[in-house]
mmCIF file of the C-alpha atoms, coordinates in Angstrom:
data_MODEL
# 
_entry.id   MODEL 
# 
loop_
_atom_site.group_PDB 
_atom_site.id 
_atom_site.type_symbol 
_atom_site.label_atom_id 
_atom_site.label_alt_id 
_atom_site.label_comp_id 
_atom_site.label_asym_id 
_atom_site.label_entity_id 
_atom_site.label_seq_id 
_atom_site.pdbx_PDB_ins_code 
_atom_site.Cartn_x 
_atom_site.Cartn_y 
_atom_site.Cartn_z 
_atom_site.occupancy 
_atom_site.B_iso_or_equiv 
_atom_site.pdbx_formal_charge 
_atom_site.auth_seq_id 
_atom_site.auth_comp_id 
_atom_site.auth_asym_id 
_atom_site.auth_atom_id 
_atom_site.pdbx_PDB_model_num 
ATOM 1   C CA . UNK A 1 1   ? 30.614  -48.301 -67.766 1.00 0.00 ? 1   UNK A CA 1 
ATOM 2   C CA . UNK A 1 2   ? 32.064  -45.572 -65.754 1.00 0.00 ? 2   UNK A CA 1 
ATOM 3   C CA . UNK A 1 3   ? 36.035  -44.532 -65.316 1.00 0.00 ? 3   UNK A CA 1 
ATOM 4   C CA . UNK A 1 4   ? 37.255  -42.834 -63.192 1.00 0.00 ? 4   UNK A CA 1 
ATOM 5   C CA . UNK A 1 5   ? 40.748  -42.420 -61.284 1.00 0.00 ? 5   UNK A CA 1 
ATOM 6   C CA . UNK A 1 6   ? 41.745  -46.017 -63.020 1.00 0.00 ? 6   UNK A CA 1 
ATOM 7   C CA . UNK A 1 7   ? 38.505  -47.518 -61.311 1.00 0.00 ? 7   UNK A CA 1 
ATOM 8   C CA . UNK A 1 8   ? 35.848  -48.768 -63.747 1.00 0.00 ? 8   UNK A CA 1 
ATOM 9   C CA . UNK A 1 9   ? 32.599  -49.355 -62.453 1.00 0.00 ? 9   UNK A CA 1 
ATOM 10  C CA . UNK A 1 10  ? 29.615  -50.725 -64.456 1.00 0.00 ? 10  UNK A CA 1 
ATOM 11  C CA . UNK A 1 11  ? 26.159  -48.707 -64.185 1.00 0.00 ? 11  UNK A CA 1 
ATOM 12  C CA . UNK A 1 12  ? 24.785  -51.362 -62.442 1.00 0.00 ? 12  UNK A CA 1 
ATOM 13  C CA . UNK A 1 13  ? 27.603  -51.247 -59.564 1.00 0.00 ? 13  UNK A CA 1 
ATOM 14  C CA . UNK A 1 14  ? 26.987  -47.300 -59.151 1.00 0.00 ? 14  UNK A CA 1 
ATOM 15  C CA . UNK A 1 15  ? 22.933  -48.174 -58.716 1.00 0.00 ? 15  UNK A CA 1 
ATOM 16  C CA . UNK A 1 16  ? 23.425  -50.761 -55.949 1.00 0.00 ? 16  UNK A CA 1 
ATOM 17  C CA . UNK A 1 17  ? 26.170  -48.409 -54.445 1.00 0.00 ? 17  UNK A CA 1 
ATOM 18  C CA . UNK A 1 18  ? 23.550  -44.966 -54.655 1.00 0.00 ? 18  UNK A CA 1 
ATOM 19  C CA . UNK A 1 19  ? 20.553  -47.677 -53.249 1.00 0.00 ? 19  UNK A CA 1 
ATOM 20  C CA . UNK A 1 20  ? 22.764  -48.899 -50.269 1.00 0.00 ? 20  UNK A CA 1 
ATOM 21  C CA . UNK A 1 21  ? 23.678  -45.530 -49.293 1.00 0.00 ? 21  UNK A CA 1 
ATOM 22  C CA . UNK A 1 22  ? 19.814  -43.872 -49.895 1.00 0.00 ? 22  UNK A CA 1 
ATOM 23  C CA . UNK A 1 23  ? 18.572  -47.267 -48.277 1.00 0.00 ? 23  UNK A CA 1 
ATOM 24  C CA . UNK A 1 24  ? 20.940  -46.653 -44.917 1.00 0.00 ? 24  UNK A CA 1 
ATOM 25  C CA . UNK A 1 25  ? 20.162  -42.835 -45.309 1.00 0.00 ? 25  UNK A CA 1 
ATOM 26  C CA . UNK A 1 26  ? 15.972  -43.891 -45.270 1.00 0.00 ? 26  UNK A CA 1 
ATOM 27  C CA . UNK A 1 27  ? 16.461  -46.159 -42.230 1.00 0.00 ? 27  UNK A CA 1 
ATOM 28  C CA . UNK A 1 28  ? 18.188  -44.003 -39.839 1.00 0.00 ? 28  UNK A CA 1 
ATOM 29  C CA . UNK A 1 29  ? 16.030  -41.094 -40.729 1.00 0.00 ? 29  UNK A CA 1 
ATOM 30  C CA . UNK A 1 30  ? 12.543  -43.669 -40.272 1.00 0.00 ? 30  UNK A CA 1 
ATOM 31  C CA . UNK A 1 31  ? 14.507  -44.631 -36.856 1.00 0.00 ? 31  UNK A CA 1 
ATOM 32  C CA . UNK A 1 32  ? 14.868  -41.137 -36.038 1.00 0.00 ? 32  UNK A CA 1 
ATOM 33  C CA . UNK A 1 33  ? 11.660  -40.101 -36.261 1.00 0.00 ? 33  UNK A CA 1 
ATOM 34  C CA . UNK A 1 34  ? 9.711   -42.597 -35.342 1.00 0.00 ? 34  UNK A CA 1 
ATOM 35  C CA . UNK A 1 35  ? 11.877  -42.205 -31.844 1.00 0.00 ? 35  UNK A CA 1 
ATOM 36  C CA . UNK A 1 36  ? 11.248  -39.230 -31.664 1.00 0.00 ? 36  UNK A CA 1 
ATOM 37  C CA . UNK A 1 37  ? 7.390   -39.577 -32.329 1.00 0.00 ? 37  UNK A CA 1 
ATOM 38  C CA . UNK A 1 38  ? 7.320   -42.544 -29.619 1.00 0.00 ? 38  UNK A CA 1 
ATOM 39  C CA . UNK A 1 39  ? 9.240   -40.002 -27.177 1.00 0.00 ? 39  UNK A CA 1 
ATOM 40  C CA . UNK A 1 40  ? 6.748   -37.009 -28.095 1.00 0.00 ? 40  UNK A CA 1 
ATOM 41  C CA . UNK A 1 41  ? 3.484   -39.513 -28.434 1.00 0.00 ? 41  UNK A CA 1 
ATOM 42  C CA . UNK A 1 42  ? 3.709   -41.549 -24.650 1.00 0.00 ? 42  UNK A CA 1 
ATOM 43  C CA . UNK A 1 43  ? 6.792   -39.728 -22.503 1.00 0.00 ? 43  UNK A CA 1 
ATOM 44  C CA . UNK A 1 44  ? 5.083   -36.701 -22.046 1.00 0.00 ? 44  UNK A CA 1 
ATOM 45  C CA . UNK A 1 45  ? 1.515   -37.538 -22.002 1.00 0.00 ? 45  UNK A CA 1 
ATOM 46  C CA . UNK A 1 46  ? -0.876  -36.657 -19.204 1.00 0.00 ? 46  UNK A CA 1 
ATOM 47  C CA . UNK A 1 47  ? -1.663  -39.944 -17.069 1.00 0.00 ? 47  UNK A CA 1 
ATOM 48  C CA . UNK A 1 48  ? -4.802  -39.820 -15.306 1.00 0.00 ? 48  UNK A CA 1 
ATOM 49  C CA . UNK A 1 49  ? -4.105  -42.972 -12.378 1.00 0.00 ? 49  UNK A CA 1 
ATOM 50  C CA . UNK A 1 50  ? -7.582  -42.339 -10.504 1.00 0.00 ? 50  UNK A CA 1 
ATOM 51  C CA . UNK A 1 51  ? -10.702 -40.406 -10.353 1.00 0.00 ? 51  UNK A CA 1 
ATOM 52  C CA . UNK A 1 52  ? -12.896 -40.349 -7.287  1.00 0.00 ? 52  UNK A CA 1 
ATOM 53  C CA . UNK A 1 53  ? -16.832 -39.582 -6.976  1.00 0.00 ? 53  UNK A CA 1 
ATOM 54  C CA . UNK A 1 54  ? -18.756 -38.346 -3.593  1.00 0.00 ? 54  UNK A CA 1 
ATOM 55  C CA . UNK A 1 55  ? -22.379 -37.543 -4.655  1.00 0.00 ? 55  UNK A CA 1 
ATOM 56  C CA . UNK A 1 56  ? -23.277 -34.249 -3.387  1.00 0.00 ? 56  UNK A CA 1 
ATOM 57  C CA . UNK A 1 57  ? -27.112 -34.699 -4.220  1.00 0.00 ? 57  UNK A CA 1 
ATOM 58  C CA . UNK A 1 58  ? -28.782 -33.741 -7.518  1.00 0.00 ? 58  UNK A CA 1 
ATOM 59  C CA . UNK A 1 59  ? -27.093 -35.562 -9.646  1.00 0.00 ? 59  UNK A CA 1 
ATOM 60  C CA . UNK A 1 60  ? -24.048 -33.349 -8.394  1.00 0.00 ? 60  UNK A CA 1 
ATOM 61  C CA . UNK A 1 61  ? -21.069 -34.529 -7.704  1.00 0.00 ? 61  UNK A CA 1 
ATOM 62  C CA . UNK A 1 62  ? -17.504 -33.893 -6.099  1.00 0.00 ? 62  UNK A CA 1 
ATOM 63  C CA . UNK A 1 63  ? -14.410 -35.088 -7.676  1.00 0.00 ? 63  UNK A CA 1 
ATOM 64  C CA . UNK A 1 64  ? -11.209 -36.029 -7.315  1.00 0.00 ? 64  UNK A CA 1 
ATOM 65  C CA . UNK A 1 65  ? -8.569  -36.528 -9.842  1.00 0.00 ? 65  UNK A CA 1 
ATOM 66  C CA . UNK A 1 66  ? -5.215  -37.969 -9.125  1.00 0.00 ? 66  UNK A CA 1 
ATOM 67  C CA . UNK A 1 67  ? -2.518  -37.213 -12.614 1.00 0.00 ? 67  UNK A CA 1 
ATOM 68  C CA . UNK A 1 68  ? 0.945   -37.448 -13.034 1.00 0.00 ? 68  UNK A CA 1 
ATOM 69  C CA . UNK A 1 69  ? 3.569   -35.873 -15.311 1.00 0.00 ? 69  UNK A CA 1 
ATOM 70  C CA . UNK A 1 70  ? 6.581   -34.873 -16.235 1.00 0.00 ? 70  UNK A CA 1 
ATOM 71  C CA . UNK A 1 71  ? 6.020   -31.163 -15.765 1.00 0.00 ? 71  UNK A CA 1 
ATOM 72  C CA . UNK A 1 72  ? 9.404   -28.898 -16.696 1.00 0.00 ? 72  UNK A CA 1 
ATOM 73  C CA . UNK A 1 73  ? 8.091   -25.353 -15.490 1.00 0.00 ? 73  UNK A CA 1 
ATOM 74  C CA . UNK A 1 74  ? 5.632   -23.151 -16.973 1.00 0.00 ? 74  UNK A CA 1 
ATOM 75  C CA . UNK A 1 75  ? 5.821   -23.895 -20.502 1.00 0.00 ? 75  UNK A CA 1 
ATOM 76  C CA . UNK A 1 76  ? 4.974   -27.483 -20.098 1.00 0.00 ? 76  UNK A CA 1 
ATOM 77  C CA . UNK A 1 77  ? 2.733   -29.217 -17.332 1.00 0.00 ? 77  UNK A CA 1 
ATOM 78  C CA . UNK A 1 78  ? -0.403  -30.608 -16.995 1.00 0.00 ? 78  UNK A CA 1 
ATOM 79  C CA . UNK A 1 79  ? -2.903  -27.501 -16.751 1.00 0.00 ? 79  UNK A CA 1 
ATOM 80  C CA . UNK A 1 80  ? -6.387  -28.777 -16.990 1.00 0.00 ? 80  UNK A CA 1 
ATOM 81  C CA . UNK A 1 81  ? -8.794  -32.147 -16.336 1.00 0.00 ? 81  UNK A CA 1 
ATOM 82  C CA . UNK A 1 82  ? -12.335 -32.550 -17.313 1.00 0.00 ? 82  UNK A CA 1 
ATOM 83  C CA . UNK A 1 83  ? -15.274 -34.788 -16.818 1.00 0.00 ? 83  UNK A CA 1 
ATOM 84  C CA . UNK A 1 84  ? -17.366 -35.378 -20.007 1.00 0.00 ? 84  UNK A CA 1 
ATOM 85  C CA . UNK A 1 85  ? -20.400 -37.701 -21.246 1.00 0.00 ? 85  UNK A CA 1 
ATOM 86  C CA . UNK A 1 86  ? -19.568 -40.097 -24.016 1.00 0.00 ? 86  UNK A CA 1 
ATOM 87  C CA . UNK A 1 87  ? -20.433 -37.370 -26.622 1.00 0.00 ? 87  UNK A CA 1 
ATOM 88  C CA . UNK A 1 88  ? -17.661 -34.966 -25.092 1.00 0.00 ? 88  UNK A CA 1 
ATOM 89  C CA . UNK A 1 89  ? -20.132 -32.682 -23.405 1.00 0.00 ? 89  UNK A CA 1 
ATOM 90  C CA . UNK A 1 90  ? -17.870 -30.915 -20.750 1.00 0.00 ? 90  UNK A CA 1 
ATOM 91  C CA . UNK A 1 91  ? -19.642 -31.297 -17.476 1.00 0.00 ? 91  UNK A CA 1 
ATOM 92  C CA . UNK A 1 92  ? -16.711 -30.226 -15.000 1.00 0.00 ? 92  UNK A CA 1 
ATOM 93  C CA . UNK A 1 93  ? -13.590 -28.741 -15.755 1.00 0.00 ? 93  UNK A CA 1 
ATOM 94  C CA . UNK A 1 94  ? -10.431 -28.131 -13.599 1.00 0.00 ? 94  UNK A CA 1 
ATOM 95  C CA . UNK A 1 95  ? -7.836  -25.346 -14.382 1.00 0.00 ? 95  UNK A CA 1 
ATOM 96  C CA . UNK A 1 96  ? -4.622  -26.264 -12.861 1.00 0.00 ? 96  UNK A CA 1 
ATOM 97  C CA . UNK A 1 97  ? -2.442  -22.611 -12.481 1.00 0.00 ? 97  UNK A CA 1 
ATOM 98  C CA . UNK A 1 98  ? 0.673   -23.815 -12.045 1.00 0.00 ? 98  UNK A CA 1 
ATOM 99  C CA . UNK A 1 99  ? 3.395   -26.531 -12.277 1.00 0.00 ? 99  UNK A CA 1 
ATOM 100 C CA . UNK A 1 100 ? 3.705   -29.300 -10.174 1.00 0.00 ? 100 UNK A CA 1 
ATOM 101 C CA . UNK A 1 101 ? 7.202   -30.469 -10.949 1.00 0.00 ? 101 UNK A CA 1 
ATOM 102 C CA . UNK A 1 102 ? 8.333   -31.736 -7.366  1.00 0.00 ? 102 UNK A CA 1 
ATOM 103 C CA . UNK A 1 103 ? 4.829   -32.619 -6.285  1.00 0.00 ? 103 UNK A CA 1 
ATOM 104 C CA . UNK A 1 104 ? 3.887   -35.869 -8.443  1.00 0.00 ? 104 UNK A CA 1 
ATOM 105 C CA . UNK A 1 105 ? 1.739   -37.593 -8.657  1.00 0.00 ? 105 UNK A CA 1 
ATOM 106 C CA . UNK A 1 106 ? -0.900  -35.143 -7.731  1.00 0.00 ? 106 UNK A CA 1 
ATOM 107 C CA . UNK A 1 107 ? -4.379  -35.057 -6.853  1.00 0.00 ? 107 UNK A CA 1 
ATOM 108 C CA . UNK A 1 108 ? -7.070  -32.038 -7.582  1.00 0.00 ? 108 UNK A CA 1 
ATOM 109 C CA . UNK A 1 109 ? -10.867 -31.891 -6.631  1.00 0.00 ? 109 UNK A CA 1 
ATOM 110 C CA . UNK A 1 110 ? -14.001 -29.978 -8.067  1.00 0.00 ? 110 UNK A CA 1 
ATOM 111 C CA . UNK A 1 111 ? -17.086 -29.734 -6.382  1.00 0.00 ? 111 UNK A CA 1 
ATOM 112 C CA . UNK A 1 112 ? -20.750 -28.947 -8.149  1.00 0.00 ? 112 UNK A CA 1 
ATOM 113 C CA . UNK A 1 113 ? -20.248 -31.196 -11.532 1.00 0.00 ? 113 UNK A CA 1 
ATOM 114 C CA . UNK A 1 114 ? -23.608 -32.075 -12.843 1.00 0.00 ? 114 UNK A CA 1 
ATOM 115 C CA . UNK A 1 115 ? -24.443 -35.157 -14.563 1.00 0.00 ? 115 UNK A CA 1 
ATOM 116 C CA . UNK A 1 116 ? -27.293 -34.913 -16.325 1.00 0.00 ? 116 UNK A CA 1 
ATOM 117 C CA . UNK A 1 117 ? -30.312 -37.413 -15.387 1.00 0.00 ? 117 UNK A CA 1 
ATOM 118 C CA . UNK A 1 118 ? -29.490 -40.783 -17.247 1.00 0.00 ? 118 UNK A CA 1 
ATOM 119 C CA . UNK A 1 119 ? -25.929 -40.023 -17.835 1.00 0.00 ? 119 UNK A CA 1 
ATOM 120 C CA . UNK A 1 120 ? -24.220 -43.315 -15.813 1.00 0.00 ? 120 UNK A CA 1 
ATOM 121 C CA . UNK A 1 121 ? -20.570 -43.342 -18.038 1.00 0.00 ? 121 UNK A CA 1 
ATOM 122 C CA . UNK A 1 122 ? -18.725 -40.270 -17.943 1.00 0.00 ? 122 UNK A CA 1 
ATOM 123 C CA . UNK A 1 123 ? -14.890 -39.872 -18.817 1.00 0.00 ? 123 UNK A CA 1 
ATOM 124 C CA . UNK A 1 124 ? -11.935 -37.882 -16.866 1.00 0.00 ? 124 UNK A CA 1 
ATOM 125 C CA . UNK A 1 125 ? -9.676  -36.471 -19.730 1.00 0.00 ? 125 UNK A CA 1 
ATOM 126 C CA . UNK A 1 126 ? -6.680  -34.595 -19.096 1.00 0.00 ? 126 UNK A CA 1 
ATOM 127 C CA . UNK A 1 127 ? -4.475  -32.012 -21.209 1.00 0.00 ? 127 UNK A CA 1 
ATOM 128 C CA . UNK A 1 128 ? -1.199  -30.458 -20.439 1.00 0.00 ? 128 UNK A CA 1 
ATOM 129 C CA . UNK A 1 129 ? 0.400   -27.170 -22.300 1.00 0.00 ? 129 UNK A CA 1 
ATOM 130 C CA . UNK A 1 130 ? 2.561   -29.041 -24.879 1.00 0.00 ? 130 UNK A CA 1 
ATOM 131 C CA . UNK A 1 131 ? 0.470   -32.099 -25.993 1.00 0.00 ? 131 UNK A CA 1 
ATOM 132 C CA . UNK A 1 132 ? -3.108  -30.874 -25.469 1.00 0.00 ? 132 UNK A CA 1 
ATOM 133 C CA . UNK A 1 133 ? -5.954  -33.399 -24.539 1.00 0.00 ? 133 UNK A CA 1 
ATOM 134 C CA . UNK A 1 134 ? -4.298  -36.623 -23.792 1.00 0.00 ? 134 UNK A CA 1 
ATOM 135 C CA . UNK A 1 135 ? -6.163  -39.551 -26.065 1.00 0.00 ? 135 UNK A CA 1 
ATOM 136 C CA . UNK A 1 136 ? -6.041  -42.222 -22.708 1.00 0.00 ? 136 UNK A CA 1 
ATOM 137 C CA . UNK A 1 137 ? -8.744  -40.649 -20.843 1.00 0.00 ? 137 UNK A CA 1 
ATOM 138 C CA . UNK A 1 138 ? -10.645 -42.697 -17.500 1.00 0.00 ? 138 UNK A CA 1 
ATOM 139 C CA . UNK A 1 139 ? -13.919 -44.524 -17.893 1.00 0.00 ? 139 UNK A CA 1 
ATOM 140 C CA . UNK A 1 140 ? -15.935 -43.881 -15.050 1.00 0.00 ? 140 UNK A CA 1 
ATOM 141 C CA . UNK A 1 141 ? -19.065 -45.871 -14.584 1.00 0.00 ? 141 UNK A CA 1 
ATOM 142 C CA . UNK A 1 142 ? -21.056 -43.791 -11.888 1.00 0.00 ? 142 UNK A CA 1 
ATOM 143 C CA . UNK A 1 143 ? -23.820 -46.892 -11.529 1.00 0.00 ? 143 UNK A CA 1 
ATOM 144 C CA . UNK A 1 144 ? -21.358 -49.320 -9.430  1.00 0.00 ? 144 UNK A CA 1 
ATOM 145 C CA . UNK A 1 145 ? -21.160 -46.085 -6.981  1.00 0.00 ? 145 UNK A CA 1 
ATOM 146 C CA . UNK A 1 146 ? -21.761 -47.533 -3.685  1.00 0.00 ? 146 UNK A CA 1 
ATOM 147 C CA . UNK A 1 147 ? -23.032 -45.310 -0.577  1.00 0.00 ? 147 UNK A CA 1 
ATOM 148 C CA . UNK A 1 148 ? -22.637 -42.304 -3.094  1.00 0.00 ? 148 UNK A CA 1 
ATOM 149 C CA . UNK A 1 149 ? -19.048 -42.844 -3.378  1.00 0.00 ? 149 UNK A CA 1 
ATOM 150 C CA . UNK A 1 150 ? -17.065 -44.261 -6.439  1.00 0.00 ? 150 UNK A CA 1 
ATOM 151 C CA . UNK A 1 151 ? -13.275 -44.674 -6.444  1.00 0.00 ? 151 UNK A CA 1 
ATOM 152 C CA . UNK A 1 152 ? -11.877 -45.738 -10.271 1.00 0.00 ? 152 UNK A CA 1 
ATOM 153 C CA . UNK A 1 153 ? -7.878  -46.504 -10.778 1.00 0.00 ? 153 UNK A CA 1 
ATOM 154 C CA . UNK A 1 154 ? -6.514  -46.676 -14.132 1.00 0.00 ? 154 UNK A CA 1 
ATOM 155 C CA . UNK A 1 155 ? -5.335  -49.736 -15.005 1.00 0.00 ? 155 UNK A CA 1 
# 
């Protein structure tokens, strides 16, 4: 038992006191970071919305990628797109120069991407200056291409 200032207060009244303070203390912080990992995790992200194919002969192939983000300037926007196998070979890749921060979405093409003989799945990944590679990248299943064209919206 504990005195103090005329109050007396039994051990086991101080523990459930320190516990409901350290308990409030643990949830707020949990709530606090776990908003901030949702806001860092999907807000900001790279979102690849559609990916078009035009064979160019040779198993080559034109693209066109269509992303959206929230670019703020140059220290954070989407800067790059790729097309890789399902090993994550890099078969075409797209360096975006600058921010696009009143032009969204927006779409960016590369021509002369080989896919290797076999290869019919290939994936459009996209990365952006604060996040890197985003983990929701675009299936792409180049056999359904009809008249040697293949449009693909996320969905």
């Amino acid at each position: 038992m504990i005195e103090d200032m005329g109050v007396r207060l039994h051990s086991s009244q101080i523990w459930c006191i320190a516990m409901n303070k350290l308990n409030k203390t643990h949830v707020l912080a949990a709530s606090l970071l776990a908003l901030t990992m949702l806001n860092t995790a999907y807000a900001d992200d790279v979102k690849i919305l559609a990916s078009e194919f035009k064979s160019s002969g040779g198993n080559r192939w034109s693209v066109n990628v269509t992303l959206k983000h929230g670019d703020t300037g140059w220290d954070h926007y989407a800067d790059n797109w790729r097309v890789v196998d399902g090993e994550g070979n890099t078969l075409g890749e797209r360096v975006l120069l600058h921010p696009h921060v009143d032009e969204q979405p927006f779409t960016r093409g590369l021509g002369g991407v080989k896919v290797p003989e076999g290869i019919t799945t290939v994936y459009i990944e996209a990365h952006d200056k604060v996040h890197g590679w985003t983990s929701n990248r675009l299936k792409v299943d180049l056999s359904k291409a009809t008249g040697g064209r293949l449009k693909v919206e996320a969905e």
